[in-house]
N, C-alpha and C positions, 0 to 999 in steps of 0.2 A: 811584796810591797807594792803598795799603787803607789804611785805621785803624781800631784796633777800639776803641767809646766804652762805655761805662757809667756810670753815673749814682750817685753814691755820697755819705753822709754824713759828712764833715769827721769832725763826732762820733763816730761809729763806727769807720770806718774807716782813719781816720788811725794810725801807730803812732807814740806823740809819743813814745815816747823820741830815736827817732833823727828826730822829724820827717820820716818819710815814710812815702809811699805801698807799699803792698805788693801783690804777685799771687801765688796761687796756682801750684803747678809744674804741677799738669793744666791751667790755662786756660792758661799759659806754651806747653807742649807742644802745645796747639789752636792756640795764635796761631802759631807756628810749622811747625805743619802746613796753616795755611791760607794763610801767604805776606804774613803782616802787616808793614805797613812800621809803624807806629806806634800805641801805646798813647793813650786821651784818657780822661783822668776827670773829669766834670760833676760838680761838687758841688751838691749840692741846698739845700744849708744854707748858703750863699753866696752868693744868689744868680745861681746858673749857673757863676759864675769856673770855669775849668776847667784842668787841668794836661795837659801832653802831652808825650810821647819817644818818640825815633826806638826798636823793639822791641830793634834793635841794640845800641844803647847801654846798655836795659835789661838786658841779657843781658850785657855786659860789668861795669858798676858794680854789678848790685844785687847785696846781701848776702842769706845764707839766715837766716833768724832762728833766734834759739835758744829754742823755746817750752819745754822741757823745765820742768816744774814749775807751769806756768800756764796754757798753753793744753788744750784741747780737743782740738782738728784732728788729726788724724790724719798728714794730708798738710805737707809741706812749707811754706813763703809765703817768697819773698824781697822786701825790702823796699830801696827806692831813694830816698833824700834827696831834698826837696824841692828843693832846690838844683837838681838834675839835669833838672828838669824843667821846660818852658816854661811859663810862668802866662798867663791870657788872662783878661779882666776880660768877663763878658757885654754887651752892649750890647739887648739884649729885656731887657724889665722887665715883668713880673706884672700885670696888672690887678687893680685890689680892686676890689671889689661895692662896698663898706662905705669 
């Protein structure tokens, strides 16, 4: 099984209107030309908690956003409720200095 992980900020990267996660259509097209069975995204600002889908699933439920009047991007992003996706709680926890 491939999975392709990245590490991303809740804050940032979340799109709360619809409460979910989104991808890019070039990194879509990478994950798909590399033979990825599954998406994972480590949130940083949660402590690790991370969310994961089968790419298949991704490719079926997500929606394309409609950026027109607000975004930047050039490119595509469709975006996939959170609902859709497994949630996993970290179990490593941080060390403090302090």
């Amino acid at each position: 099984m491939c999975i392709w992980e990245t590490r991303v900020r809740e804050s940032r990267h979340l799109y709360r209107a619809l409460d979910a996660w989104t991808v890019s259509e070039s990194i879509l097209a990478q994950l798909r030309d590399l033979g990825v069975d599954r998406i994972r995204y480590v949130v940083t600002d949660r402590d690790g908690e991370s969310y994961e889908v089968p790419l298949s699933e991704f490719l079926e439920r997500a929606e394309p956003l409609d950026q027109s009047g607000w975004a930047k991007r050039t490119e595509e992003q469709w975006a996939l409720p959170r609902r859709f996706w497994q949630r996993w709680e970290s179990t490593v926890r941080q060390l403090a200095l302090f």
